[in-house]
Phi, psi and omega in degrees: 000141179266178216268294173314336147276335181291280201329254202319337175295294194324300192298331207250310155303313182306303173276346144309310176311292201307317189272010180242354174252090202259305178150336202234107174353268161359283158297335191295332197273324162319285160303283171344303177312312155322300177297325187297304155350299221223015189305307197310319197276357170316359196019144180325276210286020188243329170282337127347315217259327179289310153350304163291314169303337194273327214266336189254164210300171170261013191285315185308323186288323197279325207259335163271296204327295181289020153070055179269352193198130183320166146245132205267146175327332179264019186239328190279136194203162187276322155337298157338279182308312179302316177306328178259335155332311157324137154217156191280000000 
């Protein structure tokens, strides 16, 4: 393996953990669940985007999942939508 493949494995792992360990059940299986699903099948810029996605809290992601509340524009991404659209 070159460096550059580790590098991207180190990162992909890394956000598996991170969407299965959330704090809040719900997400863990939602988000987690996705990820578990579709890490392999990721892209640079969709592992970007998943990144950003990871960083917001989960009570705000559990309040779109359950569509109690929009996902505001500076959140929305087709990524987004899939991931919470998922269900497990």
């Amino acid at each position: 393996m070159n460096s550059q493949s580790d590098d991207d494995a180190t990162r992909r792992k890394r956000l598996l953990w991170r969407a299965t360990h959330r704090g809040i059940k719900e997400m863990d299986l939602i988000l987690g669940g996705f990820v578990v699903r579709h890490i392999e099948s990721l892209g640079a810029a969709e592992l970007a985007q998943l990144e950003a996605i990871i960083d917001i809290p989960d009570q705000e992601m559990l309040t779109w999942a359950t569509k109690q509340a929009p996902i505001p524009a500076e959140h929305a991404s087709p990524l987004l939508v899939q991931i919470l659209d998922y269900r497990p």
